[in-house]
C-alpha positions in Angstrom: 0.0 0.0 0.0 2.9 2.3 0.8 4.4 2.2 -2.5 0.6 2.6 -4.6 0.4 5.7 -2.0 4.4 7.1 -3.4 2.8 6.1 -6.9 -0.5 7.9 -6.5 1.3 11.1 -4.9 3.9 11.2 -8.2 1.1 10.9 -10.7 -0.8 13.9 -8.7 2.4 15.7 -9.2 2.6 14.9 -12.9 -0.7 16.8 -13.3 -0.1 20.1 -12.8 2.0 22.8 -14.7 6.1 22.3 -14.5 7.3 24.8 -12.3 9.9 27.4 -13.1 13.6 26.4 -13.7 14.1 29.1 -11.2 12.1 26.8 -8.1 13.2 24.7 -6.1 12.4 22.1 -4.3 12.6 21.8 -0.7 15.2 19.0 0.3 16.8 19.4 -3.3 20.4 20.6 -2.2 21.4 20.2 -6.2 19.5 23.1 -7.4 21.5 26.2 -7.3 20.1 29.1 -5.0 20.7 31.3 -7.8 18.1 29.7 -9.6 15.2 30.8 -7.1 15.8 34.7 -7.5 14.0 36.3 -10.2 17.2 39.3 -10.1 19.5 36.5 -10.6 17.2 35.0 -13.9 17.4 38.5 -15.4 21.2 39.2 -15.0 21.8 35.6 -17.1 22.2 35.3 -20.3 19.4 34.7 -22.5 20.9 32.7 -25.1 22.5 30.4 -22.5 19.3 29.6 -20.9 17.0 28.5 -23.7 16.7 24.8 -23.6 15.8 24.2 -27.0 15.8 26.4 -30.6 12.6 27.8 -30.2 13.7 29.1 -26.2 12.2 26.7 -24.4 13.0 24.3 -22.0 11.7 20.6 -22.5 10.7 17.7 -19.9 12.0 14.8 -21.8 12.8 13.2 -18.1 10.8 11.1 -16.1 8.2 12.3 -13.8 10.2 9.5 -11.2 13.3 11.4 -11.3 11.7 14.4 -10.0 10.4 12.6 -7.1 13.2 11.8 -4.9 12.7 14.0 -1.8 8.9 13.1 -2.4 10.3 9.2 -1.6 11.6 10.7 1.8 8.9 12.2 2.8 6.4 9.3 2.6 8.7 6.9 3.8 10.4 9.0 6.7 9.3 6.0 9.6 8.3 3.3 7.4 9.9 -0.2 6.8 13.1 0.5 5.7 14.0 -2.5 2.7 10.8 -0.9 1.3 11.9 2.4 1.9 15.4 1.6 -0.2 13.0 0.1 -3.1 11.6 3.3 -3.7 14.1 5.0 -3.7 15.8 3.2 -6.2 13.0 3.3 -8.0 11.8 7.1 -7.8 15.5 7.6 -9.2 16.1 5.7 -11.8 17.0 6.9 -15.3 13.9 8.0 -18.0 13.0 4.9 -19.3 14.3 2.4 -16.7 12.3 -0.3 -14.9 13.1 -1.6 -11.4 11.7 -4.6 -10.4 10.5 -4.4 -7.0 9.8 -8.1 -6.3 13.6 -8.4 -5.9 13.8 -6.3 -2.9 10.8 -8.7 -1.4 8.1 -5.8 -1.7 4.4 -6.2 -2.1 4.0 -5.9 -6.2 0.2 -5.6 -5.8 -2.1 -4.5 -8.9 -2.1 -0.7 -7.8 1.5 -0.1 -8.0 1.7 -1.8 -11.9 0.4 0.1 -14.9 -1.5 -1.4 -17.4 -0.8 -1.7 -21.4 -2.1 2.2 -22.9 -2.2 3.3 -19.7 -1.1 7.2 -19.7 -0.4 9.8 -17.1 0.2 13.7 -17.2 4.2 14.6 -16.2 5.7 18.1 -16.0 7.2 20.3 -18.7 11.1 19.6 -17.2 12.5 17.7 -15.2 12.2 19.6 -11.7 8.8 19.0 -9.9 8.2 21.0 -6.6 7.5 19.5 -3.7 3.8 20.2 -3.6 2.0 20.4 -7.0 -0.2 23.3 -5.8 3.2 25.5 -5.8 3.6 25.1 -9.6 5.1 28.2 -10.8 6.0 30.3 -14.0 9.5 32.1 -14.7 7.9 35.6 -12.7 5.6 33.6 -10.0 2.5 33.3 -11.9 0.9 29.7 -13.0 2.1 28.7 -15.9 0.0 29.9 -19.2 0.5 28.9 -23.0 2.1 28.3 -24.7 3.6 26.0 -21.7 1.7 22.3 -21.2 2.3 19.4 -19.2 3.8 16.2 -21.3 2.1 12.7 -21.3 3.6 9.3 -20.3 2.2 6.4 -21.3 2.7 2.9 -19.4 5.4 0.4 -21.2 4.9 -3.4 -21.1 7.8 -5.6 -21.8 7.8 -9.3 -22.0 10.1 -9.6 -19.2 10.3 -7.8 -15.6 7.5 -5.0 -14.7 5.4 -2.4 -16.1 6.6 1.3 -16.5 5.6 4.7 -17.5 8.1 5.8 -20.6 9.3 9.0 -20.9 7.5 12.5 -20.8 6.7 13.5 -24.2 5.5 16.9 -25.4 6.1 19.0 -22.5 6.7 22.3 -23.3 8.1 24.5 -20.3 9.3 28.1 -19.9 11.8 30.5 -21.3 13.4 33.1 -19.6 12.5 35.5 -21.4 10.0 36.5 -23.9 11.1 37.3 -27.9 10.1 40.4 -29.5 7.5 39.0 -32.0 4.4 40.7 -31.3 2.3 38.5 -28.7 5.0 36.1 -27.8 5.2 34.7 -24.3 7.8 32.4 -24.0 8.0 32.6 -20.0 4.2 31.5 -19.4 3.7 34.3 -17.3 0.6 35.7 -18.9 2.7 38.9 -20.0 3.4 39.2 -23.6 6.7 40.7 -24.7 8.1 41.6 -21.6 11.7 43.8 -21.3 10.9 44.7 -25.1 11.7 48.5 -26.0 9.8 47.8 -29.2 7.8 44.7 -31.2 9.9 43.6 -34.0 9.1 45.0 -37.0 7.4 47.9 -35.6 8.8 51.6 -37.2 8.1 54.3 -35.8 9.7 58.2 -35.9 13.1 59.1 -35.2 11.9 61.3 -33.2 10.1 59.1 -30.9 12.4 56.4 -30.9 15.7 58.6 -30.2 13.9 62.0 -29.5 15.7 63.2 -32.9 15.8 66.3 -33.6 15.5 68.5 -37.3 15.3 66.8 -40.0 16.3 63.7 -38.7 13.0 63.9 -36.3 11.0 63.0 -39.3 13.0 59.6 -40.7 11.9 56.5 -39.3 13.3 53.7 -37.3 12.4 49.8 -37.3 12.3 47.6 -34.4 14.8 44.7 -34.8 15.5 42.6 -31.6 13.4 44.5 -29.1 15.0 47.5 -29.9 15.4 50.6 -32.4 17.7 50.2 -35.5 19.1 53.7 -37.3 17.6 56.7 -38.1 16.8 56.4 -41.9 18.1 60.2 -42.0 21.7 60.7 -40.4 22.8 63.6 -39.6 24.6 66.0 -41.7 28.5 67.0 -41.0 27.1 70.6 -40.9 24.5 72.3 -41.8 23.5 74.1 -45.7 24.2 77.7 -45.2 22.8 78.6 -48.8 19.4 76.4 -47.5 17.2 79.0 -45.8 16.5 77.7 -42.2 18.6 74.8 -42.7 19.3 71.8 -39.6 21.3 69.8 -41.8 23.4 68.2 -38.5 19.8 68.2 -37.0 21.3 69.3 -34.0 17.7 71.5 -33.1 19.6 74.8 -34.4 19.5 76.4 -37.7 22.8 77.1 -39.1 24.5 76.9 -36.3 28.3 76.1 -38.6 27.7 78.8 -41.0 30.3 81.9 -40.4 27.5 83.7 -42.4 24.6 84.0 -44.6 25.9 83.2 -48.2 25.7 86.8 -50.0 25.9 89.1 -46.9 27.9 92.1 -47.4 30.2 94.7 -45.4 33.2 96.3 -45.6 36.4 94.5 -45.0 37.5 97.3 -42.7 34.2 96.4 -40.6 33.9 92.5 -41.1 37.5 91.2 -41.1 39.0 94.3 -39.4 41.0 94.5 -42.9 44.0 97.2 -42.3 45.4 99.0 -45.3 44.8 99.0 -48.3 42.5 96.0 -47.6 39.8 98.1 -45.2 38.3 99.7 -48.6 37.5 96.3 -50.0 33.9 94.8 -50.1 33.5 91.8 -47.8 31.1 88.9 -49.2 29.7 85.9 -47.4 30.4 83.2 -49.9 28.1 80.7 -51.0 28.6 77.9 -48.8 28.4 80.3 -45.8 31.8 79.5 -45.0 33.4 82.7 -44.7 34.2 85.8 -45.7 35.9 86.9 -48.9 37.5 90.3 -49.2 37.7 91.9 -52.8 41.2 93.5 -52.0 43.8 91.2 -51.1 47.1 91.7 -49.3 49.6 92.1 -52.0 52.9 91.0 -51.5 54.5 93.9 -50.4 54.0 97.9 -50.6 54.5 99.9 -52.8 57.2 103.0 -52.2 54.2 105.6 -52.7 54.2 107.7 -49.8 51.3 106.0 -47.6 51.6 103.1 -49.2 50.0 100.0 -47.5 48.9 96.9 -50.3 50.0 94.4 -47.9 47.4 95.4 -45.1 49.2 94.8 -42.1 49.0 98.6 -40.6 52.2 99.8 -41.4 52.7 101.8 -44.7 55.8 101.6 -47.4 57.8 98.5 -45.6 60.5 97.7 -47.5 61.6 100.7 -48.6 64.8 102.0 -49.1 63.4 105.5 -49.9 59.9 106.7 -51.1 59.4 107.4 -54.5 60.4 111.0 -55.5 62.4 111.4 -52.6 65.8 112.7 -53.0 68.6 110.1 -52.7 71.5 110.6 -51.0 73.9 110.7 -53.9 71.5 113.3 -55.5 69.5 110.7 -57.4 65.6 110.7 -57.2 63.7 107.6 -55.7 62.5 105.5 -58.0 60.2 102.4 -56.8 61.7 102.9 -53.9 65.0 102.6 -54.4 67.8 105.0 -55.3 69.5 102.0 -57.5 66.6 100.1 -58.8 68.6 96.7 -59.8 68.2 94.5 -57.5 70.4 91.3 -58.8 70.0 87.5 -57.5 72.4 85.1 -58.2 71.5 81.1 -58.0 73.8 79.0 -56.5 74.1 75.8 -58.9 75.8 72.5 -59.4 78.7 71.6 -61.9 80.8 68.6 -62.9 84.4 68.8 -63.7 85.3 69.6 -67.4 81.9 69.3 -68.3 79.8 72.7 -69.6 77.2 74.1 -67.5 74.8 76.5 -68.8 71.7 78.2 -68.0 70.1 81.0 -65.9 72.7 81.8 -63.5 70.6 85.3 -61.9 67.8 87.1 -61.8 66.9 91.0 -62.2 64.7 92.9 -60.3 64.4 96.8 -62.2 62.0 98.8 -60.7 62.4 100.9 -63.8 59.4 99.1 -65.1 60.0 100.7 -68.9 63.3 99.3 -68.7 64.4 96.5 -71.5 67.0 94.1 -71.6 68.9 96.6 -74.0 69.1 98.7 -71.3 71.3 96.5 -68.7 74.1 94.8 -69.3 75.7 91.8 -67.5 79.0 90.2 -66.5 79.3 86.8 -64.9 82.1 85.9 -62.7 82.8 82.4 -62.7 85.2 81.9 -59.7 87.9 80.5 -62.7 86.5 83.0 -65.4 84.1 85.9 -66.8 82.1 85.9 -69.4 79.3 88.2 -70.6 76.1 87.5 -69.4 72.9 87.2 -71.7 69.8 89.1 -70.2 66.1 88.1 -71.1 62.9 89.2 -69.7 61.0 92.5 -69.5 58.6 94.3 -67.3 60.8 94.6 -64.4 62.1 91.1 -64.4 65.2 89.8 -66.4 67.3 86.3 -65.8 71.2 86.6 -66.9 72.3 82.8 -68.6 75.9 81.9 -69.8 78.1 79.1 -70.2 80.7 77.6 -68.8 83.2 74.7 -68.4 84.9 74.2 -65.2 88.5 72.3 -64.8 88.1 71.8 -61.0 86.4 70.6 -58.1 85.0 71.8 -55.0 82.7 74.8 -54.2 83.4 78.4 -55.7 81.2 81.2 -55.5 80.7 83.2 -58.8 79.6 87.0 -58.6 76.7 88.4 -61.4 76.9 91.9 -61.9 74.4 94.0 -63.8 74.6 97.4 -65.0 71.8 100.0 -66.1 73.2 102.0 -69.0 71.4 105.1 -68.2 72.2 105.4 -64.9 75.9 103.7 -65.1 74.6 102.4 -61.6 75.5 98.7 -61.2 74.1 96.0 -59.0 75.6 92.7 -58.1 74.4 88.8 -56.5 76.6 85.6 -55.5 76.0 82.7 -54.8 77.8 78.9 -54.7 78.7 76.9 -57.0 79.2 73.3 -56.5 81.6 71.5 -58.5 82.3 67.6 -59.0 83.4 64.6 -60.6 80.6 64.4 -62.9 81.4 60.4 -62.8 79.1 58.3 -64.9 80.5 54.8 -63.0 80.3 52.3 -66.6 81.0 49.6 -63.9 77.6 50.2 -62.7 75.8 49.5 -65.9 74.3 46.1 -66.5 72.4 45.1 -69.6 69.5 43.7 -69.5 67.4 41.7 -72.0 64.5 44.1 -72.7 64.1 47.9 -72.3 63.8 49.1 -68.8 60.6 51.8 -68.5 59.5 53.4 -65.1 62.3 53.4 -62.0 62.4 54.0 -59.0 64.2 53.8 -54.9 62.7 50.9 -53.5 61.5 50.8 -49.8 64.7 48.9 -49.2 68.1 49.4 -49.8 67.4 49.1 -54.0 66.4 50.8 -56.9 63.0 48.9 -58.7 62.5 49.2 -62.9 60.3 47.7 -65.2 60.7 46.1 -67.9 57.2 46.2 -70.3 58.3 44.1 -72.7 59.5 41.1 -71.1 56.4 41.4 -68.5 59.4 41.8 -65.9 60.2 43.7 -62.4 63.9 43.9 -62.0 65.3 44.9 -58.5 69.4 45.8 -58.9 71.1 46.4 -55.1 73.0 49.5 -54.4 74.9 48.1 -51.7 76.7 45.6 -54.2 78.7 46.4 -57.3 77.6 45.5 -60.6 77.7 44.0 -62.7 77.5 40.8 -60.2 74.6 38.9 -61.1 73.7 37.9 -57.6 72.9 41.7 -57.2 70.3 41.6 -59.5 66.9 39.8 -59.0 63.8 39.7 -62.0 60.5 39.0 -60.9 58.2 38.1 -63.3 54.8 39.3 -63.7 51.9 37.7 -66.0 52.6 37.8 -69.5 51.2 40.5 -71.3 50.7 42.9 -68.4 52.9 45.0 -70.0 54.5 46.6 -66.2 54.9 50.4 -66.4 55.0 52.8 -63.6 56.5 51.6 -60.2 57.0 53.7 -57.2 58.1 52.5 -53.3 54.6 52.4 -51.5 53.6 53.3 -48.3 53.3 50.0 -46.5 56.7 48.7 -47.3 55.9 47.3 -50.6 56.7 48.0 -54.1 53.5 48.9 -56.6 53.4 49.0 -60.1 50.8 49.2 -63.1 50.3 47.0 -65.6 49.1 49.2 -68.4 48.0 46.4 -71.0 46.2 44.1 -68.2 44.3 47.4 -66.5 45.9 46.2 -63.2 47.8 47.6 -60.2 50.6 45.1 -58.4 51.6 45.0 -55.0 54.9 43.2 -55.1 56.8 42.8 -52.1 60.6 42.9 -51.3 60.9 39.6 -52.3 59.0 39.4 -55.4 55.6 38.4 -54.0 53.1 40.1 -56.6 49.3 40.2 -55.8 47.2 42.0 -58.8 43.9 44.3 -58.4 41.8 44.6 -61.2 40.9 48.0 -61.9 37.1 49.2 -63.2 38.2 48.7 -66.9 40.6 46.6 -68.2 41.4 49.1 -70.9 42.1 51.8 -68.1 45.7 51.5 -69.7 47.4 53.0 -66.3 50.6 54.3 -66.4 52.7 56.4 -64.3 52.1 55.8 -60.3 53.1 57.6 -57.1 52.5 57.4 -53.1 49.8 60.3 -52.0 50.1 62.7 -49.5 46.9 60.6 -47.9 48.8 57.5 -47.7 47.3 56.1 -50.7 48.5 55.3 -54.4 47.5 57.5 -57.2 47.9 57.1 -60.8 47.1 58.1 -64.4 44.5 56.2 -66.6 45.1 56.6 -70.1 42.3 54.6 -71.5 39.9 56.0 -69.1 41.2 59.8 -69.0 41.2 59.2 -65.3 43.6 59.6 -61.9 42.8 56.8 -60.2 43.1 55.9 -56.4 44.1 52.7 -54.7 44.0 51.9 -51.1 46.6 50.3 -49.6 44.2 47.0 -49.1 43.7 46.9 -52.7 40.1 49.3 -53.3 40.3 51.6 -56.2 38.4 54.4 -57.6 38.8 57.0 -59.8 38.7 60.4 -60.9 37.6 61.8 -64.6 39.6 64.5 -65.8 38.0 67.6 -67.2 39.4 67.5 -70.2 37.7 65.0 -72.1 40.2 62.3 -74.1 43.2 63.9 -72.9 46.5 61.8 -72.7 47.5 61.3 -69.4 51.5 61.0 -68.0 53.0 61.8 -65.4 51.9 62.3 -61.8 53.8 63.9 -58.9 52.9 64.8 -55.0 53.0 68.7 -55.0 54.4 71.0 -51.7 50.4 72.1 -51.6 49.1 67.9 -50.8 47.6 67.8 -54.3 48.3 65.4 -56.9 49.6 67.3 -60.4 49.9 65.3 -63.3 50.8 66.2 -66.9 48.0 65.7 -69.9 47.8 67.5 -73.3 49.2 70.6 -72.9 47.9 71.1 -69.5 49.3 70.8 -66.4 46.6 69.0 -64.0 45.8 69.4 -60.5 43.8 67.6 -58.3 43.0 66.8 -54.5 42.8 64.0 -52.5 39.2 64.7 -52.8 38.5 64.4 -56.4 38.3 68.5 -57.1 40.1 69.3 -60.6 42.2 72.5 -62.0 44.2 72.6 -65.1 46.3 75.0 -66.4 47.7 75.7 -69.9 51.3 75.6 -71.0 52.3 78.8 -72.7 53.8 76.9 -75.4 51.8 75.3 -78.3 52.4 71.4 -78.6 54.8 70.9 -76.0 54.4 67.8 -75.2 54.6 67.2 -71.5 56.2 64.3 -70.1 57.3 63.8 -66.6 56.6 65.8 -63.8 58.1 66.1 -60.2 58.1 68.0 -57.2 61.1 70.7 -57.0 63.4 71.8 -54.1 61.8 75.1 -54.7 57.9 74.1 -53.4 56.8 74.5 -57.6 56.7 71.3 -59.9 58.8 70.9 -62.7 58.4 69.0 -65.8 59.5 68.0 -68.9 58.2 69.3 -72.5 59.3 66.5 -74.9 58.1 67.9 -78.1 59.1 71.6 -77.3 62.9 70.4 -75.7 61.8 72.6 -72.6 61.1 72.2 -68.6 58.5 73.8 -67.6 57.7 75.5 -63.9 54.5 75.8 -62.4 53.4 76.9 -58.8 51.2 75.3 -56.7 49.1 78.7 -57.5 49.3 77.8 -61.6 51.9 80.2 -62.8 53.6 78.6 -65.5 57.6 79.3 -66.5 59.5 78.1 -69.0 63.3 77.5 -69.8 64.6 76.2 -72.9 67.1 72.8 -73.0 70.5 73.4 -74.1 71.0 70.4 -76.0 68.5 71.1 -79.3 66.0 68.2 -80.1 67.2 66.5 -76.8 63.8 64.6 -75.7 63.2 65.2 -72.2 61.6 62.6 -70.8 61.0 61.7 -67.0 61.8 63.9 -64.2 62.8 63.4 -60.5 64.1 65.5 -57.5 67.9 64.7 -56.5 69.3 63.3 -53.7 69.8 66.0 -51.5 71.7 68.9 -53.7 68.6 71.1 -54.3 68.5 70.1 -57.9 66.6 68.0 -60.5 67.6 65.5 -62.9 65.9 64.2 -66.0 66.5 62.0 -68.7 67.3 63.0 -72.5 66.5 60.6 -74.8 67.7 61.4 -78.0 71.0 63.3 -76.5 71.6 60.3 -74.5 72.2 62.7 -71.5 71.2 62.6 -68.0 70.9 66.3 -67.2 71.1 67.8 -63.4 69.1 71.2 -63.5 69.8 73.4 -60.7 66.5 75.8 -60.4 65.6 77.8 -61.7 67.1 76.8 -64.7 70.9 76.0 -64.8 71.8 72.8 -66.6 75.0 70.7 -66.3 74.4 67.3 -69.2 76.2 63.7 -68.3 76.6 61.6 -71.5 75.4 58.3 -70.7 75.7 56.6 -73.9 71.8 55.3 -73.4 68.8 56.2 -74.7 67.6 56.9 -71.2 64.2 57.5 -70.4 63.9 57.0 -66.7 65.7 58.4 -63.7 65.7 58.5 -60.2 67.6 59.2 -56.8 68.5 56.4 -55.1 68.9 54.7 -51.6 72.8 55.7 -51.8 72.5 59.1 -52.8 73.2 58.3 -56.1 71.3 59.1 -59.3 70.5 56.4 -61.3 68.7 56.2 -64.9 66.9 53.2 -67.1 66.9 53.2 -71.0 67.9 50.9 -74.1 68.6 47.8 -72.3 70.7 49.3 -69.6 70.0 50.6 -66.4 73.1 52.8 -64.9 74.6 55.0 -61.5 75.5 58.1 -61.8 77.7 59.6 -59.1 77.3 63.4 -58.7 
């Protein structure tokens, strides 16, 4: 009878709801206590506690392994060998029969089940103590979509009758989900500790309290709570947008300096001195600032009261005001009492070879004054020579020639006299005079034309070589012509490998004109390709940006084009539309400058373009490169000049001594404050020492490319030879 009473007591347990993971039962020391605090369920994870994929927990156990303090409890003062059979069978595993009958129990009818028999069992495996205290996740009796399972009694043809597992219990999650209307936790409460339903949208302003413009985009619920605003806010606000909130920030042009087309004076607005204080002030467009209509000029002028360069104090600079009367009995003129002001350039020579080329400039502030009315003398250090004077306008330069027959540094004096005056003016400067050694030792052949080169990120100088689909690394640390010095990587046939240029991450990059590709190639030959938009982009000539990026020209696509260092590109189009793109250079100003058909290009890191004519029809511009000077410099092939622009677009030009010489690629020098370049059809490599000296080396190439390298050498690629040249 005792053991029909445990059996009668479990299935009375079995019938009502499972209660909470979170209860325990009394006498069950296994259950940890943080399991009966409701603070403790919310701090755990959710994710950790859902017993099954749809966040549930199942009561796959037997309803008799829930009941072993319940076997205590009846059996506390009873017959103890019975007491032991119950137990073992209260705990035995889901599934598992024990046979009482060898413990020497009564077995009578009541404590058997019969074949279909079924009885209700709880949704988990933990049953409380007293069915009446079935509880729910937050205290509540459990609700749907929680049920009790069903066991149903098993028969074998051996040993004793037994209820089977509990199937189809379904117990409570921890929490709810955010689907509209679900309750996972069986508490009665739908969607509890949701911000939102998923899939509800709503304002931004409601869901973030969003303010301007942004107030009005919408957010969606995803997850219980708000995704973004479908309007973000603005980096400012549109000053040429009447009441504008752009940065939806609740105030209306709060980043604009002013309202674009407001006026004032610049004395009023900018507190302009000068000159400047007369000038009309306008807001500009954007409402970004103020721009005066007078600008600060250089300098002032020597007419008494002078102030053009607006800084409160009139006729700096002067040495007397115009129409004074000089000391020597001379009137003032442009503020001086001798108006030449002469500047000589210090320059760069190599022994018994001829220099030649602008050696000074002219300042007359005799405006009317022509080069017929000055004369100059050059003092060579070894030598004098007459000068030849060019210009007008009230600027000259003085060129000449000369060979020197020594080395070291000399200072030569310019001297220029104005013939109706017989008042003279001089400048020196330092010249710098050396070997001039074109090292033959240093020139290996190679088996195909080198193109584009450059100083590698490590102690080497990097070429291509288009034709044989090659990259040819040659160490400066190691005399040539040892082959062990030099190392070819190869690159995938018909690439055709152009420009190359050290990159910013340690690596060498190069473009593969034919193939519409940029290479990475490492230091040790390791090339990975990205393709770029078109594979007739046809790039060419490549160069590290100021932005830490790599920029090159797109002949195919009349496009500069940008490439991350991970590999992303993008491009630019140029304005002009089918131009032929060249060179490309990294100017003083951060701007990339490349040379096109007859135009000098310019443009930012941004994508903003200017271009700026060359004075001289069909020049034919080449190479470009930064100068010592803060301009760029390049070369005009088809005019046999190098050109000079600013990083403000003036434009200069200076003829090549060498006639029909081909210029060709340009590059800074090692550290002399000159530039070198390559003459083709002379077969020179020339050093030009700004703004417009030029000492030629006879290399005995055709040689197209140069460049400084690692070792403070120059070196230069043509024909089939790639060579040093040590200044």
């Amino acid at each position: 009878m005792r053991l029909a009473l445990i059996w009668t007591t479990l299935s009375l347990i079995a019938t009502g709801c499972g209660g909470a993971a979170g209860e325990t039962s009394q006498g069950d020391a296994s259950i940890p206590d943080a399991m009966t605090s409701p603070d403790a369920l919310v701090e755990q994870d959710v994710a950790q506690d859902l017993a099954s994929p749809d966040g549930r927990a199942t009561g796959e156990a037997s309803a008799n392994s829930a009941a072993d303090a319940t076997v205590d409890a009846e059996f506390a003062g009873g017959d103890a060998s019975m007491r032991d059979v119950i137990e073992e069978s209260a705990l035995a595993d889901v599934g598992e029969s024990v046979d009482v009958r060898e413990a020497g129990a009564d077995t009578g009818s009541d404590d058997i089940c019969g074949n279909g028999d079924t009885r209700a069992c709880v949704p988990y495996p933990y049953q409380p103590a007293i069915p009446d205290e079935t509880h729910c996740i937050d205290g509540g009796v459990c609700t749907s979509p929680c049920k009790n399972g069903t066991q149903t009694c098993i028969v074998p043809e051996a040993g004793i009758a037994h209820y089977g597992t509990c199937q189809g219990a379904v117990g409570p999650a921890q929490y709810d989900t955010c689907d509209p209307g679900n309750d996972n936790n069986c508490d009665g409460i739908a969607n509890e500790r949701c911000t939102c339903l998923n899939g509800q949208v709503t304002t931004c302003k409601a869901a973030f309290g969003a303010l301007g413009p942004c107030a009005a985009g919408t957010a969606t619920c995803t997850l219980g709570g708000w995704g973004s605003c479908s309007i973000q806010p603005a980096a400012s606000d549109q000053c040429s947008v009447p009441g504008d909130d752009s940065n939806c920030d609740g105030f209306v042009h709060d980043t604009c300096a002013c309202t674009p087309g407001q006026t004032g004076t610049c004395g009023t607005v900018l507190e302009a001195k000068g000159t400047c204080a007369n000038g009309v002030a306008t807001c500009d467009g954007l409402g970004d600032g103020w721009t005066c209509s007078i600008l600060p000029a250089a300098a002032d002028t020597c007419v008494p009261g002078n102030d053009d360069n607006c800084d409160g104090v009139a006729n700096e600079g002067c040495a007397c005001i115009d129409g004074s009367t000089c000391a020597d009995g001379s009137t003032c003129v442009q503020g001086a009492c001798n108006p030449l002001v002469v500047t000589a350039f210090p320059f760069g020579a190599a022994d018994e070879l001829p220099v030649e080329g602008i050696v000074a400039s002219i300042q007359d502030s005799v405006v009317s004054d022509t080069a017929a009315d000055l004369t100059a003398t050059i003092h060579w250090g070894l030598g004098t020579s007459s000068g030849t004077i060019t210009g007008g306008q009230g600027a000259f330069v003085v060129s000449g020639s000369f060979t020197y027959d020594a080395m070291g540094s000399i200072t030569d004096t310019v001297t220029v006299t104005r013939s109706a005056t017989g008042l003279a003016s001089s400048g020196s400067a330092t010249v710098t005079i050396d070997q001039g050694v074109v090292n033959a030792v240093f020139t290996e052949s190679f088996g195909a034309a080198p193109g584009f080169i450059t100083s590698g990120p490590d102690d080497a100088v990097w070429f291509t070589e288009p034709a044989a689909d090659e990259v040819q690394r040659v160490s400066t640390t190691t005399d040539l012509p040892h082959l062990s010095v030099q190392s070819p990587f190869p690159t995938p046939s018909g690439g055709l490998p152009t420009g190359i240029t050290a990159g910013p991450d340690g690596n060498v990059w190069l473009t593969e004109n034919a193939s519409g590709k940029i290479g990475r190639m490492t230091t040790a030959g390791v090339l990975t390709e990205f393709a770029l938009r078109s594979v007739e982009s046809q790039p060419e000539a490549i160069v590290t940006g100021p932005d830490g990026n790599l920029w090159y020209v797109e002949q195919g696509t009349t496009s500069i084009g940008k490439m991350t260092p991970t590999g992303q590109a993008s491009d630019f189009a140029v304005p002009t539309v089918g131009a032929t793109l060249h060179g490309i250079a990294v100017g003083s100003d951060g701007n990339l400058w490349f040379t096109e058909d007859q135009k000098i290009g310019r443009v930012s890191t941004a994508g903003t373009f200017a271009e700026y004519t060359i004075p001289t029809p069909n020049s034919g511009p080449a190479g470009i490169a930064a100068g010592p000077d803060g301009a760029l410099w390049f070369t005009e092939q088809a005019a046999n000049k190098i050109g000079r622009i600013t990083t403000t677009g003036q434009i200069s030009e200076v003829d090549v001594p060498t006639a029909a010489s081909g210029p060709t690629l340009i590059a800074l020098g090692p550290s002399d404050g000159t530039l070198w370049f390559a003459e083709k059809q002379a077969q020179n490599v020339v050093r030009l020492s700004p703004p417009g000296m030029f000492s030629e080396y006879p290399v005995g190439i055709s040689a197209t490319g140069v460049a400084s390298g690692p070792d403070g050498n120059v070196w230069y690629a043509g024909t089939t030879d790639v060579g040093r040249l040590i200044p």
